[in-house]
Biopython code that builds the backbone (N, CA, C, O; Angstrom):
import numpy as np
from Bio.PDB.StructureBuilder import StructureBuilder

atoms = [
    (1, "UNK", "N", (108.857, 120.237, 60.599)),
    (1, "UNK", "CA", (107.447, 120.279, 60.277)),
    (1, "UNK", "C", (107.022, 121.713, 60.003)),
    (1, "UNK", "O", (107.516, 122.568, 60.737)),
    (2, "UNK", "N", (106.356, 122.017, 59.255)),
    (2, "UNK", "CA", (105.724, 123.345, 58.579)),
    (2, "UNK", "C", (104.256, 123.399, 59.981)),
    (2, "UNK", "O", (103.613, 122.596, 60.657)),
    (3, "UNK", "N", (104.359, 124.964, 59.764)),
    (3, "UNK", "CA", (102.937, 125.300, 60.680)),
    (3, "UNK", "C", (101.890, 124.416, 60.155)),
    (3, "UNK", "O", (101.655, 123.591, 61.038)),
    (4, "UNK", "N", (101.215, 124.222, 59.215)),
    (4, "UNK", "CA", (100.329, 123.489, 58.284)),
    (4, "UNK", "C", (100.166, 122.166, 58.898)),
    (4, "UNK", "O", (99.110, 121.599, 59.177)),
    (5, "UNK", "N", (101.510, 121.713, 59.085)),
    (5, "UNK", "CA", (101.418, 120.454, 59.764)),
    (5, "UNK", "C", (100.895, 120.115, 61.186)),
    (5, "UNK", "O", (100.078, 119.274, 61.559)),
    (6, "UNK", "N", (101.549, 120.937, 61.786)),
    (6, "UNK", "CA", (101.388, 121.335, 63.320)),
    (6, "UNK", "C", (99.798, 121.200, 63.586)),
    (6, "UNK", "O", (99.149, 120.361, 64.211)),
    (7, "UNK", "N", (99.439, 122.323, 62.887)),
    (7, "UNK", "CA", (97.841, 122.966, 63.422)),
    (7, "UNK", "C", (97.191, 121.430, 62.525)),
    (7, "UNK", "O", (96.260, 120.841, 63.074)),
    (8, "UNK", "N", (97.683, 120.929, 61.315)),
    (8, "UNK", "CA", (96.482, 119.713, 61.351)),
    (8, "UNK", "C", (96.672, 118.951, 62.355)),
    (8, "UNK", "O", (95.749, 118.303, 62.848)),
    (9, "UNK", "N", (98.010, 118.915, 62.846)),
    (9, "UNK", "CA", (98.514, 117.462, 63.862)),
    (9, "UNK", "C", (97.859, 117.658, 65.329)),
    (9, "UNK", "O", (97.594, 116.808, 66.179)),
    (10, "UNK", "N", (97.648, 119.352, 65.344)),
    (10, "UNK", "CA", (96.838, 119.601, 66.909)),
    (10, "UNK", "C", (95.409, 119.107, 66.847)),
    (10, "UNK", "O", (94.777, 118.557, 67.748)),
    (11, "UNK", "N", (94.940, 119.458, 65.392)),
    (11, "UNK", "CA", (93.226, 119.421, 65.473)),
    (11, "UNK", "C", (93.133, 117.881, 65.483)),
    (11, "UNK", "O", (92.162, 117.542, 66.159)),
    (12, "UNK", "N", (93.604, 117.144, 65.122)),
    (12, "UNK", "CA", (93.800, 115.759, 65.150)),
    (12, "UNK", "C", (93.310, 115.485, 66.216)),
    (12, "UNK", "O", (92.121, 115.298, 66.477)),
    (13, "UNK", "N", (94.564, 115.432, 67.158)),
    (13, "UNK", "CA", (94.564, 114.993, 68.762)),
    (13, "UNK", "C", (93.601, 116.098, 69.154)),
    (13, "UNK", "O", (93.963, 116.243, 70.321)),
    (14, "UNK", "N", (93.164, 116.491, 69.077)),
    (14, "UNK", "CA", (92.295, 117.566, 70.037)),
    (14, "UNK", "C", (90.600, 116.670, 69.646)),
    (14, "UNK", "O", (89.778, 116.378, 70.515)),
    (15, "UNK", "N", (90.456, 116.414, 68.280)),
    (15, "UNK", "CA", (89.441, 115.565, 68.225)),
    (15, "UNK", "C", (89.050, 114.196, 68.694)),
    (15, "UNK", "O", (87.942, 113.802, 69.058)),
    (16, "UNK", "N", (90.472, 113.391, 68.587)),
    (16, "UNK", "CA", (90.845, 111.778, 68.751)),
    (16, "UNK", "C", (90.764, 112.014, 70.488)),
    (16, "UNK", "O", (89.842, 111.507, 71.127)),
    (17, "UNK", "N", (91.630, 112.682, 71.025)),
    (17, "UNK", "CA", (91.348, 112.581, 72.970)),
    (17, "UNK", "C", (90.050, 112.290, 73.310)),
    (17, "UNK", "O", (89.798, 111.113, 73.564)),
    (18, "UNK", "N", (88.929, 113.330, 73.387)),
    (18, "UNK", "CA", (88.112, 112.695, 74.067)),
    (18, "UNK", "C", (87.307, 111.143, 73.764)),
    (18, "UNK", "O", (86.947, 110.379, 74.660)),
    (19, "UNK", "N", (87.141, 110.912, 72.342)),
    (19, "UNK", "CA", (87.091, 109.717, 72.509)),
    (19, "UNK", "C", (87.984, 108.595, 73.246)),
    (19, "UNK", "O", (87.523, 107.477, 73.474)),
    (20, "UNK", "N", (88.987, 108.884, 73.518)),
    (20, "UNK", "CA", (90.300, 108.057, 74.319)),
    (20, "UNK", "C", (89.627, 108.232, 75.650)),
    (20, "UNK", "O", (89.554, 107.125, 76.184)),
    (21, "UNK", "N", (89.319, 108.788, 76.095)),
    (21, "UNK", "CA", (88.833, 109.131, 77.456)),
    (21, "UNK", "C", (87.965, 108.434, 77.379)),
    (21, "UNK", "O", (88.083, 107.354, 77.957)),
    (22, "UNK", "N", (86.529, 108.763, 76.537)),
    (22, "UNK", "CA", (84.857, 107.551, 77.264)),
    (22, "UNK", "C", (85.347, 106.536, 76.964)),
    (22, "UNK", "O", (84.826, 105.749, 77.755)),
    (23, "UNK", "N", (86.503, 105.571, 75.893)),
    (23, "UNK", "CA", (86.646, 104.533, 75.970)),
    (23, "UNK", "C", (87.195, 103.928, 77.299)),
    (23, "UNK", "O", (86.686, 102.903, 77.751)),
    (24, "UNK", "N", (88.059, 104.450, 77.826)),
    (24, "UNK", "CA", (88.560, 104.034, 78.585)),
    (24, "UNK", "C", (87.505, 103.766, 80.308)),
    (24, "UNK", "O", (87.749, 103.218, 81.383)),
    (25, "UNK", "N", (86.800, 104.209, 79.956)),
    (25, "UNK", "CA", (85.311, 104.617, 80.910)),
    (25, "UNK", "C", (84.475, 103.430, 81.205)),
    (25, "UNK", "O", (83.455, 103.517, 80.522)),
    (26, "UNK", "N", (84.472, 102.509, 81.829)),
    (26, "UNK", "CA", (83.386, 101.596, 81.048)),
    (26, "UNK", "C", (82.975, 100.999, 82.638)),
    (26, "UNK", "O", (82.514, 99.866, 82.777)),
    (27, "UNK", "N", (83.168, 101.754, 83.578)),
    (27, "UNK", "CA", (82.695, 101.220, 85.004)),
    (27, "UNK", "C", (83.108, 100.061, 85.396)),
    (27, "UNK", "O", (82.275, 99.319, 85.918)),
    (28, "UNK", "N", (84.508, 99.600, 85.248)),
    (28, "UNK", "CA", (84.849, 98.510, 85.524)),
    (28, "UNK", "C", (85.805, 98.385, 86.693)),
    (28, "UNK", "O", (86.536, 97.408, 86.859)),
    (29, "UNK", "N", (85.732, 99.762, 87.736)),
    (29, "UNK", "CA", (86.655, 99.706, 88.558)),
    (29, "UNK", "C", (86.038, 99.757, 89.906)),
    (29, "UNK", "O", (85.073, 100.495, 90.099)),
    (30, "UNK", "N", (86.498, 99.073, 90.781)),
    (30, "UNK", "CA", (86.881, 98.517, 92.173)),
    (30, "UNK", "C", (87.078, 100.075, 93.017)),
    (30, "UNK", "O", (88.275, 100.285, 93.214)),
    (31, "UNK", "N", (86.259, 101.091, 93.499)),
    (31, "UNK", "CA", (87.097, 101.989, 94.475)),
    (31, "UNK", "C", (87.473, 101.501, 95.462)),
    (31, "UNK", "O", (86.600, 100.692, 95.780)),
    (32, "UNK", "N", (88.549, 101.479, 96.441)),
    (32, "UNK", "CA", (88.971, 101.302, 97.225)),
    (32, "UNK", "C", (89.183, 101.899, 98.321)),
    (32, "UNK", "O", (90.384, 102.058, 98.537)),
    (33, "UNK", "N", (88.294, 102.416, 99.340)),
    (33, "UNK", "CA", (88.781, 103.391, 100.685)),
    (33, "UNK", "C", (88.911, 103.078, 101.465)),
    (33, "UNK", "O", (88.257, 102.196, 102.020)),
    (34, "UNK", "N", (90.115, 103.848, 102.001)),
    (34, "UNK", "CA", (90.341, 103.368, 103.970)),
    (34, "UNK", "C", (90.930, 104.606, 104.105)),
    (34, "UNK", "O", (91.692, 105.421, 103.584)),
    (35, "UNK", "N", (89.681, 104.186, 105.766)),
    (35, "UNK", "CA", (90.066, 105.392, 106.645)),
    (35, "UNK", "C", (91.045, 105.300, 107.524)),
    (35, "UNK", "O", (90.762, 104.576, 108.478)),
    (36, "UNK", "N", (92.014, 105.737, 107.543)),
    (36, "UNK", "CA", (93.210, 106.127, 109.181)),
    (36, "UNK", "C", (92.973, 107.310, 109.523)),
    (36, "UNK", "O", (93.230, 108.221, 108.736)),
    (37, "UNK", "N", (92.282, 107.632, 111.114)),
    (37, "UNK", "CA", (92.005, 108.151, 111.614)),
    (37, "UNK", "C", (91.517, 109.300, 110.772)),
    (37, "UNK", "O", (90.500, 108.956, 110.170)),
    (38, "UNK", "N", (91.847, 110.456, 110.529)),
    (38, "UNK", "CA", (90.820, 111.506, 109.621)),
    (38, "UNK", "C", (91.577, 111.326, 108.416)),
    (38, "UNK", "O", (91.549, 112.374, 107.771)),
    (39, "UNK", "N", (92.237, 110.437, 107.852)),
    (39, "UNK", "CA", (92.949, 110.877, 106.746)),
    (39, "UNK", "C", (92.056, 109.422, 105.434)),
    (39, "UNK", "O", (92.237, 108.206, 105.363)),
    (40, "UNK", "N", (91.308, 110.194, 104.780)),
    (40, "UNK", "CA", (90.716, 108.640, 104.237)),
    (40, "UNK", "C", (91.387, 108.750, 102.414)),
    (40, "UNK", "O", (91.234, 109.750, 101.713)),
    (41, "UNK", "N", (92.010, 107.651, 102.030)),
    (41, "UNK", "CA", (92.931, 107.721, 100.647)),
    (41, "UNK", "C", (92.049, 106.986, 99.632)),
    (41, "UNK", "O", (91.134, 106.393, 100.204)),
    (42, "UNK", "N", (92.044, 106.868, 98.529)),
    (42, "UNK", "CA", (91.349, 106.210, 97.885)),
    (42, "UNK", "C", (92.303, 105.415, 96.794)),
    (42, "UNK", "O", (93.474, 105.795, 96.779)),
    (43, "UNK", "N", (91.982, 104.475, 95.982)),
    (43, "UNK", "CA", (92.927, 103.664, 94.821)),
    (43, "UNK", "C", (91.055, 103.415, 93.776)),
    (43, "UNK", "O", (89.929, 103.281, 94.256)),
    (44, "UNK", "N", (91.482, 103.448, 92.368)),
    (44, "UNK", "CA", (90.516, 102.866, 91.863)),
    (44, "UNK", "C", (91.257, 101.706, 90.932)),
    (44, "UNK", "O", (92.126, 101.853, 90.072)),
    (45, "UNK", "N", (90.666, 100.616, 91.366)),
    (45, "UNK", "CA", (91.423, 99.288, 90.614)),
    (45, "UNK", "C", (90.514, 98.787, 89.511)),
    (45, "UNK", "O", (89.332, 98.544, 89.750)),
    (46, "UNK", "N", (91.016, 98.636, 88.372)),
    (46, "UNK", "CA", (90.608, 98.620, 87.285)),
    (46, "UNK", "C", (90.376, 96.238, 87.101)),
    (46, "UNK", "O", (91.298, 95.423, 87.054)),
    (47, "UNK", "N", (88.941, 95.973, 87.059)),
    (47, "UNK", "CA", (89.232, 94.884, 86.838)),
    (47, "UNK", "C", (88.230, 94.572, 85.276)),
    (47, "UNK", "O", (87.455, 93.626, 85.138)),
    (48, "UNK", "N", (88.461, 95.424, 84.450)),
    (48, "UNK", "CA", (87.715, 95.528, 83.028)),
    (48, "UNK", "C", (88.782, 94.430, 82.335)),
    (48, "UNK", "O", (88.177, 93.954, 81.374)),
    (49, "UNK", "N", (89.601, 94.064, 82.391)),
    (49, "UNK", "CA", (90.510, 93.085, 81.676)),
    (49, "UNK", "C", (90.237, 91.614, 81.971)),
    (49, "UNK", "O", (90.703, 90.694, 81.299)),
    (50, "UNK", "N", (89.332, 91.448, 83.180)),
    (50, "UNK", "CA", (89.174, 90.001, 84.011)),
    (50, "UNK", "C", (87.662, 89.758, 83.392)),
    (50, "UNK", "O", (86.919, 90.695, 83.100)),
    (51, "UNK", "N", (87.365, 88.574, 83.255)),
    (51, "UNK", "CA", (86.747, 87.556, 83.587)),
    (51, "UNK", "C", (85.809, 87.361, 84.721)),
    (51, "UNK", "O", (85.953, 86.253, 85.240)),
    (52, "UNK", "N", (84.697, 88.260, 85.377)),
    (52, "UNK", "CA", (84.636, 87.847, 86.639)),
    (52, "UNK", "C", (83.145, 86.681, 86.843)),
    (52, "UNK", "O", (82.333, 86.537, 87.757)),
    (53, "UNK", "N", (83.308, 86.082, 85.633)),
    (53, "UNK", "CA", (82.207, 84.911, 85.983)),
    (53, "UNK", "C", (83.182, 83.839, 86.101)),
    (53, "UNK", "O", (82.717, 82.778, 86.519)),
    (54, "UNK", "N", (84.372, 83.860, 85.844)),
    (54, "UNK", "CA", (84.894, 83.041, 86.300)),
    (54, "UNK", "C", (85.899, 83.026, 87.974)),
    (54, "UNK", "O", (85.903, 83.917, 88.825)),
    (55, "UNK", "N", (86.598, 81.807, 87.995)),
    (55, "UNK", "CA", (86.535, 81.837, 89.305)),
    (55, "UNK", "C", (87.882, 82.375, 89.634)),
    (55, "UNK", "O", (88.171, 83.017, 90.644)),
    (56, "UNK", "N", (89.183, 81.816, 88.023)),
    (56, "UNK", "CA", (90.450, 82.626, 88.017)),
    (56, "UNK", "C", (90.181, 84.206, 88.079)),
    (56, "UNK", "O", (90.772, 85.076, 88.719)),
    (57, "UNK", "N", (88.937, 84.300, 87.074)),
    (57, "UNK", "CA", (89.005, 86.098, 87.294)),
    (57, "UNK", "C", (88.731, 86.877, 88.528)),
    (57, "UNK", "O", (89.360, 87.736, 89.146)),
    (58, "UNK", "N", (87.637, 86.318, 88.674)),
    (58, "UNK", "CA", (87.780, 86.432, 90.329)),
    (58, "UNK", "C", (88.801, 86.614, 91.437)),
    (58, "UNK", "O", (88.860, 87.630, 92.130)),
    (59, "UNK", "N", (89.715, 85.412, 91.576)),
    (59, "UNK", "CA", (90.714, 85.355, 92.549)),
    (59, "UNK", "C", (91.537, 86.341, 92.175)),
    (59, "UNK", "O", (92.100, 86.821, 93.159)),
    (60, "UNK", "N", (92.010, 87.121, 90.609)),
    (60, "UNK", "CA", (92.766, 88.057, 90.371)),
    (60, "UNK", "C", (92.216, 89.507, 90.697)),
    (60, "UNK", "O", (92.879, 90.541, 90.776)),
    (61, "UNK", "N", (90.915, 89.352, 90.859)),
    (61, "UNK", "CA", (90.522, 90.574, 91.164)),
    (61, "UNK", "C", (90.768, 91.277, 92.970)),
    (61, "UNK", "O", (91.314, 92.257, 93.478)),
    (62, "UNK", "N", (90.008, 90.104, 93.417)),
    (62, "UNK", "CA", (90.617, 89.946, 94.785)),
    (62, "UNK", "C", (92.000, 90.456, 95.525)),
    (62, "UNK", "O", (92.282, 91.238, 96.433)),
    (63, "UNK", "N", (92.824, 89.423, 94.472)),
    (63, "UNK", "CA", (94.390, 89.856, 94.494)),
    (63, "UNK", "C", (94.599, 91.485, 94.491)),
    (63, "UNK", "O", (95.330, 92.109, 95.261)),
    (64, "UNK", "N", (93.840, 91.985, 93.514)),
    (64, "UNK", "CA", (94.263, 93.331, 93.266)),
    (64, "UNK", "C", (93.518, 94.197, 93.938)),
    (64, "UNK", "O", (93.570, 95.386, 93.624)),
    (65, "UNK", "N", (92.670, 93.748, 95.011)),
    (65, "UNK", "CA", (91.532, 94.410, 95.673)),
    (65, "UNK", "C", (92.546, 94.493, 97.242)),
    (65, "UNK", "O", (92.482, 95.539, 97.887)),
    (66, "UNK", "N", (93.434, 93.344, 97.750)),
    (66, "UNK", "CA", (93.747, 93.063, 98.872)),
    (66, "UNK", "C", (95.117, 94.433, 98.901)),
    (66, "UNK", "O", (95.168, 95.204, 99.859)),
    (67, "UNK", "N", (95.942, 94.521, 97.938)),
    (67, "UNK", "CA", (96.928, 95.119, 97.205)),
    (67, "UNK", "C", (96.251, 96.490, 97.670)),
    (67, "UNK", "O", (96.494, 97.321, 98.545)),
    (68, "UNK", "N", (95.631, 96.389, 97.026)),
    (68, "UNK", "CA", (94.845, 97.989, 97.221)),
    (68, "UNK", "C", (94.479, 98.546, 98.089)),
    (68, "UNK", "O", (94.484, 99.776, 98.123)),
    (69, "UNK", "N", (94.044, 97.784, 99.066)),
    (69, "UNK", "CA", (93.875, 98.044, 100.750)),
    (69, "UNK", "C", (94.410, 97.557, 101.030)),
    (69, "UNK", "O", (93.768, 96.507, 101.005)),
    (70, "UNK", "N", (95.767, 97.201, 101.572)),
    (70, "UNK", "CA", (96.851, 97.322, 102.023)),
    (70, "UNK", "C", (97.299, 99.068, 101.777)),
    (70, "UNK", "O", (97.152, 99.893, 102.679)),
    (71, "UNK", "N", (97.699, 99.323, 100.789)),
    (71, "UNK", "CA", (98.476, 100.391, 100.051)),
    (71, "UNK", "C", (97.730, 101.390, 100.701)),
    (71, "UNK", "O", (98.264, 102.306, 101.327)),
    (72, "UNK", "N", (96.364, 101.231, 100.559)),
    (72, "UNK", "CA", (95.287, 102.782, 101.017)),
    (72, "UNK", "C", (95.863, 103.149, 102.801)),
    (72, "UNK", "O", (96.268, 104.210, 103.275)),
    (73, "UNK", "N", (95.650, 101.555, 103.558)),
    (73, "UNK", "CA", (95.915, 101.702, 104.636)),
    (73, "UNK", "C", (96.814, 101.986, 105.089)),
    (73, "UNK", "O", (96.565, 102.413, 106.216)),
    (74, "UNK", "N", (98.436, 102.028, 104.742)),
    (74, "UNK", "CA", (99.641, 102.670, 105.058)),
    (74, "UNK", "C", (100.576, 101.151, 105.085)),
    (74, "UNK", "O", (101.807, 101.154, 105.080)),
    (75, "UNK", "N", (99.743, 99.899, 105.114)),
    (75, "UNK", "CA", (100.664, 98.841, 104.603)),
    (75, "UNK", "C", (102.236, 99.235, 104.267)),
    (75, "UNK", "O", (102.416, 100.151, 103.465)),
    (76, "UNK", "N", (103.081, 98.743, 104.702)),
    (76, "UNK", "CA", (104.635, 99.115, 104.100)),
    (76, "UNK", "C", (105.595, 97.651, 104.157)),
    (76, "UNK", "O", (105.885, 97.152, 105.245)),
    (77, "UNK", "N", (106.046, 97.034, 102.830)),
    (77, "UNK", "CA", (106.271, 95.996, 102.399)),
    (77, "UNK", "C", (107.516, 95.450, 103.360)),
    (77, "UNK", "O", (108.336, 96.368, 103.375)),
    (78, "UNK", "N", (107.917, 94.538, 104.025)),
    (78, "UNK", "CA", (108.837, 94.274, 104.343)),
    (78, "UNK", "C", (108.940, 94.871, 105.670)),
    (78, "UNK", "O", (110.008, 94.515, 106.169)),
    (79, "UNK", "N", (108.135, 95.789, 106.614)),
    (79, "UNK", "CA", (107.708, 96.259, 107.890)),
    (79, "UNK", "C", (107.927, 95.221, 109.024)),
    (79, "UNK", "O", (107.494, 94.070, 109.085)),
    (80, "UNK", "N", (108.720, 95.915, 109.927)),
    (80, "UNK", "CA", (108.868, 94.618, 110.769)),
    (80, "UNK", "C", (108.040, 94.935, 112.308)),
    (80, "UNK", "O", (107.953, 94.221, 113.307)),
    (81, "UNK", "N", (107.494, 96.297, 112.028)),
    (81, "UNK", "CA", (106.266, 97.093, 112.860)),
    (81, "UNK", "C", (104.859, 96.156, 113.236)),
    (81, "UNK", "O", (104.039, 96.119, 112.319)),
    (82, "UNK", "N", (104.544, 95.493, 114.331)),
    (82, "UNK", "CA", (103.620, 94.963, 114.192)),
    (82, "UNK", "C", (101.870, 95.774, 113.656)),
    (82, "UNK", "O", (101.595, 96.924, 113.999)),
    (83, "UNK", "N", (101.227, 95.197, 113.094)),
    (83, "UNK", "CA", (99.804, 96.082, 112.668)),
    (83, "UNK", "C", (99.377, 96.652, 114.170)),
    (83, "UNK", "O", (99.539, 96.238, 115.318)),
    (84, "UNK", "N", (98.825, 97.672, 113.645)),
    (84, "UNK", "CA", (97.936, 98.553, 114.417)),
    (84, "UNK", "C", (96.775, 98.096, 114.747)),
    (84, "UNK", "O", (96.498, 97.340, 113.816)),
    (85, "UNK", "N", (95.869, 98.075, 115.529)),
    (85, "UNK", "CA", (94.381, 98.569, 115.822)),
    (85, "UNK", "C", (93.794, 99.566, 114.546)),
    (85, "UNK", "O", (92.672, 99.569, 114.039)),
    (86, "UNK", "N", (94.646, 100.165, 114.320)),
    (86, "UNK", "CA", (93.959, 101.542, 113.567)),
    (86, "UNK", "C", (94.079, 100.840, 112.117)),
    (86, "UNK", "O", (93.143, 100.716, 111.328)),
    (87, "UNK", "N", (95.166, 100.483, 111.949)),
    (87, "UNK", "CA", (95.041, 99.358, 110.319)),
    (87, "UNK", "C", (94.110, 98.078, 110.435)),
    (87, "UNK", "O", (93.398, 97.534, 109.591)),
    (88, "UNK", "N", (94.305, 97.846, 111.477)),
    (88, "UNK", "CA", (93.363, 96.313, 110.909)),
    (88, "UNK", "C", (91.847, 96.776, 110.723)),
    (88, "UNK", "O", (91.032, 96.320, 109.921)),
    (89, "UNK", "N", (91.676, 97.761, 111.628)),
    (89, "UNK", "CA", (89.959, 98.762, 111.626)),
    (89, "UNK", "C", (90.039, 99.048, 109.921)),
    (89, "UNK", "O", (89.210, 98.595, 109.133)),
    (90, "UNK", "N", (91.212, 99.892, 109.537)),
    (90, "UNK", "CA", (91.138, 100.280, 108.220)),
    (90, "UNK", "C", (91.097, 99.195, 106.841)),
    (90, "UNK", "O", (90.422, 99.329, 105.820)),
    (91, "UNK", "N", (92.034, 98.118, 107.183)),
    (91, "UNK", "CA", (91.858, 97.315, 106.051)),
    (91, "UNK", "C", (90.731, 96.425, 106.178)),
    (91, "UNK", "O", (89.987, 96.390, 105.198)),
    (92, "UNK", "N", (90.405, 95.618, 107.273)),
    (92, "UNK", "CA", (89.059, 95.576, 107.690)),
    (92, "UNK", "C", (87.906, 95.883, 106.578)),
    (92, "UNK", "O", (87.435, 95.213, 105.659)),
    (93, "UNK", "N", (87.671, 97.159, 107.059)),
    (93, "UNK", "CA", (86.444, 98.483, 106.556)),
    (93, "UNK", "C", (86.809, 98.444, 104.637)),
    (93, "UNK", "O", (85.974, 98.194, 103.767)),
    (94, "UNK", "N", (88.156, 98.744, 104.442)),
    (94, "UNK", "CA", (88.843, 98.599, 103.116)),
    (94, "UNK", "C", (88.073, 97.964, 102.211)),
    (94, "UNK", "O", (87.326, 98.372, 101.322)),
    (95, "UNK", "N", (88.560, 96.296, 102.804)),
    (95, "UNK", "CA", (88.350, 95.098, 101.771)),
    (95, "UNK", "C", (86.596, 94.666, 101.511)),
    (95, "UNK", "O", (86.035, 94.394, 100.449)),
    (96, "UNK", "N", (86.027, 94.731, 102.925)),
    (96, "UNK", "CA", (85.037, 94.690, 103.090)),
    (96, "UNK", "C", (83.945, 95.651, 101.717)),
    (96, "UNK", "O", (83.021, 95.080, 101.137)),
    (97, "UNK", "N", (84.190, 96.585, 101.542)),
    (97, "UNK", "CA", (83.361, 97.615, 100.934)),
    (97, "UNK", "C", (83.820, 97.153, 99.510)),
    (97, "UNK", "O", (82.992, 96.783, 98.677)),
    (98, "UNK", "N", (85.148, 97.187, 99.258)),
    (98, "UNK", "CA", (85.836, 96.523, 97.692)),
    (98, "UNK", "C", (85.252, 95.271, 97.328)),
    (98, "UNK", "O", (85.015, 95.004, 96.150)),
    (99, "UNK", "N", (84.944, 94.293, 98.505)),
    (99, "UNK", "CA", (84.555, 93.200, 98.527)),
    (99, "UNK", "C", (83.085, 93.140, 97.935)),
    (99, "UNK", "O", (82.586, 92.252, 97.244)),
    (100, "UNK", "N", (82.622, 94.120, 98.314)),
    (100, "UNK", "CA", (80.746, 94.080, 98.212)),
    (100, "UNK", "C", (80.745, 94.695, 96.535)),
    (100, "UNK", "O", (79.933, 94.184, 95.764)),
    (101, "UNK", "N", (81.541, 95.639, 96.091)),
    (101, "UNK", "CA", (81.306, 96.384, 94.811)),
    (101, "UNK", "C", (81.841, 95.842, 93.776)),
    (101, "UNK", "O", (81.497, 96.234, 92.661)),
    (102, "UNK", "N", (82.938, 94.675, 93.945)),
    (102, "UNK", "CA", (83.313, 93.657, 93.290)),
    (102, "UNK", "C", (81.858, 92.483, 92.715)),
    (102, "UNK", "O", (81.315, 92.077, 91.688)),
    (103, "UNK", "N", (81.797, 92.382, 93.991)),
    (103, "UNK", "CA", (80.253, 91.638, 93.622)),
    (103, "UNK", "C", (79.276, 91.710, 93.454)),
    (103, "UNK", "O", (78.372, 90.876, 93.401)),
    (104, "UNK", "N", (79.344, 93.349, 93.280)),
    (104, "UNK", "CA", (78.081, 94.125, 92.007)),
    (104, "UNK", "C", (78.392, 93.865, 90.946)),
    (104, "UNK", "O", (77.752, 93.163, 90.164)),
    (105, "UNK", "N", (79.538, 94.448, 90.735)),
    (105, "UNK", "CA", (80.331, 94.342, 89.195)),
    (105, "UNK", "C", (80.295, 92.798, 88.751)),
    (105, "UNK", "O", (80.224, 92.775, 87.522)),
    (106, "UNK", "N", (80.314, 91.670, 89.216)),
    (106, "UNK", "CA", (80.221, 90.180, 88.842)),
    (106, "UNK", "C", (79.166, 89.925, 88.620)),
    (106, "UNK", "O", (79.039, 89.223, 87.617)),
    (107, "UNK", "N", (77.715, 90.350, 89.441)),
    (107, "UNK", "CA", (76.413, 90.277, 88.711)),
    (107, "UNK", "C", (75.914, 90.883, 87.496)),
    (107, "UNK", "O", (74.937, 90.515, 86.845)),
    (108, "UNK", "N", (76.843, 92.044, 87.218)),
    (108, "UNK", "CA", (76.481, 92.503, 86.436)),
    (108, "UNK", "C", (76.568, 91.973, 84.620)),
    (108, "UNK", "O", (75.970, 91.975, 83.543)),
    (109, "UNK", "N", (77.948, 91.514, 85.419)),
    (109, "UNK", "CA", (78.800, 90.943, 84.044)),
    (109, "UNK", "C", (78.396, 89.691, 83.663)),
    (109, "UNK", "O", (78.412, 89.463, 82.454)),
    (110, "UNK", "N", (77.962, 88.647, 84.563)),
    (110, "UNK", "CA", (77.433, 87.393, 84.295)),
    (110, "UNK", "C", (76.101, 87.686, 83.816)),
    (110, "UNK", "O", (75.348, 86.770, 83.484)),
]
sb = StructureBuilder()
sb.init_structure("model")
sb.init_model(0)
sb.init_chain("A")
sb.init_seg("    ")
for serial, (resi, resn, name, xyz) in enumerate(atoms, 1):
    if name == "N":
        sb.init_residue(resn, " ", resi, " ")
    sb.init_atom(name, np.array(xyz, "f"), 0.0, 1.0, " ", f" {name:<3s}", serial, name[0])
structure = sb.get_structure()
């Protein structure tokens, strides 16, 4: 490729990105926090692909809401560690809050 090419091929992408970015923007995500003891993690789950007036979209969102607090809380797959006090407080608190902002986002959309 010739410089010529380059510098059009940069100004390109340098223009095209930020539109890639606000598209991708559209407030359709789920934050997810849990606290263990001072350490609080976050996940943002994206449910802009679902359906949530319906009831499948729904249950998938859920799915990916439970996933998510698990993961925040220190969840570890195949653990033969019984749960904590300190996790069930955390996923608890987790799902609960995912739970409520999920069902902002469903009023909104219906």
């Amino acid at each position: 490729m010739t410089r010529k090419t380059w510098v059009a091929l940069a100004a390109t992408m340098a223009l095209a990105l930020p539109g890639v970015a606000s598209a991708g923007s559209n407030d359709m995500d789920v934050v997810v926090d849990g606290h263990a003891g001072t350490e609080t993690r976050s996940i943002a789950v994206s449910v802009a692909d679902l359906n949530l007036a319906s009831t499948n979209g729904m249950r998938r969102a859920d799915s990916r809401i439970v996933r998510a607090s698990k993961q925040v809380c220190g969840y570890v797959n195949g653990s033969v560690l019984p749960a904590t006090d300190g996790y069930r407080d955390c996923y608890g608190s987790a799902i609960d809050g995912a739970r409520a902002d999920l069902s902002t986002l469903a009023q909104r959309q219906s």
